[in-house]
C-alpha positions in Angstrom: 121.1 156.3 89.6 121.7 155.5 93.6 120.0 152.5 95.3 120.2 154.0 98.6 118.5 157.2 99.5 121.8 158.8 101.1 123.8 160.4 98.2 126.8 161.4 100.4 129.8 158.8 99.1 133.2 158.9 100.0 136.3 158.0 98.1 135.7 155.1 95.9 138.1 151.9 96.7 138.5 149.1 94.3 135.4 148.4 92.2 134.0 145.0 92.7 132.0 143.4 90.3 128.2 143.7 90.8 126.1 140.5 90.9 122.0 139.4 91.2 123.7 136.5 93.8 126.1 139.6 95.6 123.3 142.1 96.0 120.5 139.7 97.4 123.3 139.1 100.4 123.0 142.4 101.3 119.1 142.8 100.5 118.3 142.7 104.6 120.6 146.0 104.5 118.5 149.2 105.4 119.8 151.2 102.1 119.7 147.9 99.5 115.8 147.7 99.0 113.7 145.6 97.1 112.6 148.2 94.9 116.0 149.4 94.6 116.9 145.9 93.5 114.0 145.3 90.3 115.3 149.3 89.3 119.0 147.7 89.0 117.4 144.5 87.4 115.4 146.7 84.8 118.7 148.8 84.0 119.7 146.4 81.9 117.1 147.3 79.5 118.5 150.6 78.7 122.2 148.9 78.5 123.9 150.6 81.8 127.0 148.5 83.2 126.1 149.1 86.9 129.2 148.7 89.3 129.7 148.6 92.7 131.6 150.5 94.7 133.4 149.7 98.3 132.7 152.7 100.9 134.1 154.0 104.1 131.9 154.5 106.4 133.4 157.2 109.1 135.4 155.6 111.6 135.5 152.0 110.0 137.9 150.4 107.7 136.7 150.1 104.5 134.0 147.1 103.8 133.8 144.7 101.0 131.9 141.8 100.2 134.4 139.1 101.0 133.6 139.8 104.9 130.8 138.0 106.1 131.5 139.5 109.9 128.9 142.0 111.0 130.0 145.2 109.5 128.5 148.2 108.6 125.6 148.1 105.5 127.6 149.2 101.6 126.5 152.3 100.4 126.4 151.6 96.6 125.8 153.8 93.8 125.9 153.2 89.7 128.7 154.2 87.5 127.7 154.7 84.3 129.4 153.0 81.2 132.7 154.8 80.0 130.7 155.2 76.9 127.7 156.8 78.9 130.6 159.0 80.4 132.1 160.2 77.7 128.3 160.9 76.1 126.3 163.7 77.7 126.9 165.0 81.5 122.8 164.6 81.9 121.4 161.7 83.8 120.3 158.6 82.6 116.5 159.0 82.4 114.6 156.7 84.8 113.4 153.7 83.7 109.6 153.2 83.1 107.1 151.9 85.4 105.8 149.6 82.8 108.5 148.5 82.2 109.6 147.0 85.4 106.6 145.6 85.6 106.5 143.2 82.4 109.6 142.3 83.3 108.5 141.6 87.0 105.7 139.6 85.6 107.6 138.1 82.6 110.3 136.6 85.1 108.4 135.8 87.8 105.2 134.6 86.7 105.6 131.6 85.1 107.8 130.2 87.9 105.0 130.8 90.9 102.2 129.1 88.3 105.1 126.7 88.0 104.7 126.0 91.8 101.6 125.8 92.1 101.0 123.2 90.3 103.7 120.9 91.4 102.2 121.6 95.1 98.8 119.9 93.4 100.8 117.7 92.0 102.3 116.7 95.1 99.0 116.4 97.0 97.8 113.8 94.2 100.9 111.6 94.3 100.2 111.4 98.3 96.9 110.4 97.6 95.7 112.9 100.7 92.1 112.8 101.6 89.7 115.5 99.9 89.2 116.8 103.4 92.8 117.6 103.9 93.7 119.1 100.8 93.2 122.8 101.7 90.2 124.3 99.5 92.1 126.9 97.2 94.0 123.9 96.3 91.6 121.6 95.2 91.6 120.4 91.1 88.3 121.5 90.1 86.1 118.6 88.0 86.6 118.7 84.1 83.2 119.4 82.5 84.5 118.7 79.1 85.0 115.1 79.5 83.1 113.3 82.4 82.7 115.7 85.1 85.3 113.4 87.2 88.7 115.6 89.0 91.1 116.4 86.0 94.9 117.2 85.9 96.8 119.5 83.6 98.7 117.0 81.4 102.3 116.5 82.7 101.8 119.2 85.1 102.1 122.3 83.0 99.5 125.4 82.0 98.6 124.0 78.5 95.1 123.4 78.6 95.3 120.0 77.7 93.0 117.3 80.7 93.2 113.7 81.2 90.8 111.7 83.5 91.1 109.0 85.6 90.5 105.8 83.6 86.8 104.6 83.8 87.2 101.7 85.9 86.4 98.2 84.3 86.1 94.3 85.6 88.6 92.3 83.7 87.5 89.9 81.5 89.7 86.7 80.1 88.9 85.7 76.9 89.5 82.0 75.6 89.9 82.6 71.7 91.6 80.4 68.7 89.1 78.8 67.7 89.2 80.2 65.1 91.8 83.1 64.7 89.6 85.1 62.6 86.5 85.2 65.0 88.7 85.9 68.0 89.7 89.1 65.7 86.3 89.6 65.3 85.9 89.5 69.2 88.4 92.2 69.6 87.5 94.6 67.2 84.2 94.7 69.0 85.1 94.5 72.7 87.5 97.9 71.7 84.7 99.6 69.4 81.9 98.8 72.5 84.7 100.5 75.0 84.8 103.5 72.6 81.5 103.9 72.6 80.7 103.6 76.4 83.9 105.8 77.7 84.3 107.9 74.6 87.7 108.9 73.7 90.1 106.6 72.6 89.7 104.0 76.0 90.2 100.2 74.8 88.7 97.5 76.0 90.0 95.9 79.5 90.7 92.4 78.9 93.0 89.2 78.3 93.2 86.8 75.5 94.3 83.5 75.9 94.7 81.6 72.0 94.3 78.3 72.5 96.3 76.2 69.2 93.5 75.7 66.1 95.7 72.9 65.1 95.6 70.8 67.7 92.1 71.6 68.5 90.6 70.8 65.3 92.3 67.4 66.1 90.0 66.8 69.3 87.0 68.0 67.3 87.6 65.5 64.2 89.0 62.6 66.3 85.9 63.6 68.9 88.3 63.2 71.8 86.2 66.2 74.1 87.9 65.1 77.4 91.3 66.1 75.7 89.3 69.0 74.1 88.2 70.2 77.0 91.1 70.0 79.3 93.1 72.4 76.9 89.8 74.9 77.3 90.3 74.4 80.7 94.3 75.0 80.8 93.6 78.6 79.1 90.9 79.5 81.6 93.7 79.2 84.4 96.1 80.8 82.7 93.5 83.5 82.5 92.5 83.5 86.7 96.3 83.5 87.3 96.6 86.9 85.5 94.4 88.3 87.0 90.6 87.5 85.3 87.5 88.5 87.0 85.2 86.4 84.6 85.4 84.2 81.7 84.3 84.1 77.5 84.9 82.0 75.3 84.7 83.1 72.0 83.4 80.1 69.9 80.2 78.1 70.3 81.9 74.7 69.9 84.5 75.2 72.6 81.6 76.2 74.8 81.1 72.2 75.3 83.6 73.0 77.8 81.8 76.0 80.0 80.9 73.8 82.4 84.4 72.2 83.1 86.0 75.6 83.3 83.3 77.2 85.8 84.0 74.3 88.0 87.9 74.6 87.9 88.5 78.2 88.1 85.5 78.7 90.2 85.0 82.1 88.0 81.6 83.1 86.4 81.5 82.1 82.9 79.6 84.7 80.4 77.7 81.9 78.6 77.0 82.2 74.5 73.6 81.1 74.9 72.5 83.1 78.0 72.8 86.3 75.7 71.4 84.7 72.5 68.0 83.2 74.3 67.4 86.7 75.8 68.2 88.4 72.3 66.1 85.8 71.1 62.6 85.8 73.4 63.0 89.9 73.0 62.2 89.8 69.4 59.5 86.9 69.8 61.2 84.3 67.6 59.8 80.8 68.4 61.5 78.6 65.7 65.1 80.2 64.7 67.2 77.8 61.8 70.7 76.8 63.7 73.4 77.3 61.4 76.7 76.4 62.8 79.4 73.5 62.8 78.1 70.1 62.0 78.3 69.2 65.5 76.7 72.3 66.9 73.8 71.3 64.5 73.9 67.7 65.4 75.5 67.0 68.4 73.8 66.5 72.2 75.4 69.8 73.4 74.2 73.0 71.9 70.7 72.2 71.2 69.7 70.8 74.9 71.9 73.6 76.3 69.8 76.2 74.1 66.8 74.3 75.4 67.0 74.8 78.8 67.6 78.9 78.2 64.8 79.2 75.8 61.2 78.0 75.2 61.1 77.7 71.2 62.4 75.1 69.3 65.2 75.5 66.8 64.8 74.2 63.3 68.1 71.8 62.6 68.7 71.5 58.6 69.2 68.3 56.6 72.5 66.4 56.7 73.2 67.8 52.7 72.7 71.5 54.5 74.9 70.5 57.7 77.7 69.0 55.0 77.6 72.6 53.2 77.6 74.7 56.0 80.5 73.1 57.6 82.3 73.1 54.4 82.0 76.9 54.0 82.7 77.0 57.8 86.4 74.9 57.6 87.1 75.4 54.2 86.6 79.3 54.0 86.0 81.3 57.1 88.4 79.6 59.2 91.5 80.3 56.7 89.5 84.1 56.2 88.1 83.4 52.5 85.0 84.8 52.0 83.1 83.5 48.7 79.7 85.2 47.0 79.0 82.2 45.7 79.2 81.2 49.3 76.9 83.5 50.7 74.5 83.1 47.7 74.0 79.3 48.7 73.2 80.2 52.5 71.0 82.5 51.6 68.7 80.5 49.4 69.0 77.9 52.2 67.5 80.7 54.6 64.5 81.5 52.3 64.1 77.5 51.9 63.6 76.9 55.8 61.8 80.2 56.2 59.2 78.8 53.9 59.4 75.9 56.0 58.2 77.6 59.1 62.0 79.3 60.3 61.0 82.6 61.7 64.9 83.5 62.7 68.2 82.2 62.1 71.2 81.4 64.6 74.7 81.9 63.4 76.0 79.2 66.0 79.1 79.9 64.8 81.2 82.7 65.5 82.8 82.6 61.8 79.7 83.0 60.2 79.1 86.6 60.4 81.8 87.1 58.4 79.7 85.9 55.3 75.8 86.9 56.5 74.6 89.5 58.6 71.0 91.1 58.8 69.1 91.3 55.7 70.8 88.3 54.2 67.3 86.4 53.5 64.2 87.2 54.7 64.8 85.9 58.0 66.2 87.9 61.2 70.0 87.2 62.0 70.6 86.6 65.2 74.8 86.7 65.5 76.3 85.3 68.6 79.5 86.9 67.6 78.1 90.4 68.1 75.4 89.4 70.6 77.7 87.7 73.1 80.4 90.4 72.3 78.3 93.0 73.9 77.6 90.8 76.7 81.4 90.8 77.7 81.0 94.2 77.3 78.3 94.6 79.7 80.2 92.3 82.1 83.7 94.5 81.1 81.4 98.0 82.3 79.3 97.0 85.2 81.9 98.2 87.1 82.8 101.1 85.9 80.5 104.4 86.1 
């Protein structure tokens, strides 16, 4: 086989070892072409030892590959094997078309897709406006997920798409009162994300947990200026990280909405804004206020529900408020959920509802551990889950 098309070759001089890296030096040479190149590239394939061979060109000193002056262009041609030598005196047959060509393509194509996409990968990590990216390479939109621009995942053909993240407000969350509802909270922010972004998305927000202990001492001694300045101290913490709004995720510590609205100057996503609305949708004029003793009782909960909503909550007897927060501190809090429990609110509930009740607030964020809707004959209205999906609302507005 001869890569240049003149087959007239003088005296061989010392053989030099052939090499990919040698020949492409010489590829600009009018007898070394690029065809003649892939030929000597597919050789291998039939198991030639291809050699090169030093020639004299008339008149000129012999020229090797050490020289980098201008000298005249090699004329090269194949030796065969020794073993091809001693074997037959016919030519090697030529190698076939298809042949060279999967190779070609086997070589070559995955390294050009290769570059392709790190040039789109490039033009994303600039950020480049979509009028300057040229048109050919533009990232389509993915029409599996959201219709937004997708990527190929790590910047390799396998099919595989990831989105830009839906774009959410960040919400702080003032929780620990009581551990188990602020669990509550969370499983419920994440499960509302799932179900608005689809996927596996989680929900945007931070937690701040304020210590049960020493706020269950405030709420026995009744010391709510020391009460509320811990609320408060949480709720900065939150703005300093970052927080666009503000939940709290008990109806007790919401005593303290007001004093943390006026020191983080942040929008607070109020308990009862959610649970009046919730409320006045389904017509209920007279909902039964479970909850701590001092949600039932106290001069905070009950005018602040007022002023949100035109009905008039039913409060239950002292005996009823005495049970309630005993299953409340007693059980919930510590995650102990009793039948026998649950039995004794639900005759309560059929009790009041013979009495007038047409609803019943879980004031508490504990309690709908223990009831939930169709516990009685009463609707339940839960402010865990009802102001849940308001943070989740407020967590979504901005995104699309």
């Amino acid at each position: 086989m001869i890569f240049s098309k003149s087959s007239s070759v003088s005296s061989p001089g010392r053989p030099i070892s052939a090499t990919p890296a040698l020949l492409m030096r010489q590829s600009s040479a009018p007898n070394l072409s690029t065809v003649s190149l892939i030929r000597w590239a597919a050789s291998f394939l039939f198991d030639t030892s291809p050699s090169i061979t030093s020639v004299r060109s008339p008149g000129r000193s012999p020229a090797t590959f050490s020289s980098f002056s201008r000298v005249r262009p090699l004329r090269t041609t194949f030796q065969p094997s020794s073993e091809k030598r001693r074997a037959a005196a016919s030519p090697m047959p030529e190698p076939a078309p298809v042949m060279i060509t999967v190779f070609v393509l086997v070589m070559v194509g995955p390294l050009l897709r290769r570059a392709r996409l790190s040039r789109r990968a490039l033009l994303k990590n600039l950020r480049c406006p979509r009028g300057s990216v040229p048109a050919r390479l533009r990232i389509p939109p993915c029409s599996r997920v959201c219709g937004r621009p997708a990527r190929p995942f790590c910047g390799f053909p396998s099919g595989r798409h990831e989105t830009r993240p839906p774009v959410m407000s960040l919400v702080g969350l003032i929780g620990g009162v009581s551990p188990e509802a602020t669990k509550i909270y969370y499983e419920l922010l994440n499960a509302h994300a799932r179900s608005r972004h689809g996927g596996q998305h989680s929900a945007r927000c931070l937690f701040f947990m304020l210590d049960y202990g020493v706020m269950i001492g405030h709420y026995h001694d009744e010391n709510w200026d020391a009460f509320r300045a811990e609320v408060v101290k949480g709720a900065e913490a939150l703005k300093a990280a970052g927080a666009d709004a503000i939940a709290i995720t008990s109806g007790t510590t919401h005593v303290a909405a007001e004093a943390v609205a006026g020191a983080t100057g942040l929008p607070v996503i109020h308990m009862l804004d959610s649970l009046s609305d919730a409320m006045m949708a389904k017509g209920v004029a007279s909902p039964l206020l479970f909850g701590t003793p001092w949600v039932m009782s106290g001069d905070f909960f009950a005018p602040a529900l007022a002023q949100r909503f035109p009905g008039t909550p039913v409060i239950p007897s002292a005996q009823d408020r005495d049970l309630i927060g005993r299953v409340i501190f007693d059980e919930l809090v510590e995650g102990v959920v009793k039948d026998s429990s649950r039995e004794d609110l639900t005759a309560m509930i059929a009790c009041y509802a013979d009495q007038g009740a047409d609803g019943v607030i879980l004031g508490c964020t504990e309690l709908c551990m223990i009831l939930s809707e169709g516990d009685g004959p009463l609707p339940v209205f839960s402010t865990t889950h009802i102001h849940a999906e308001a943070v989740d609302a407020w967590i979504g507005k901005a995104g699309v």
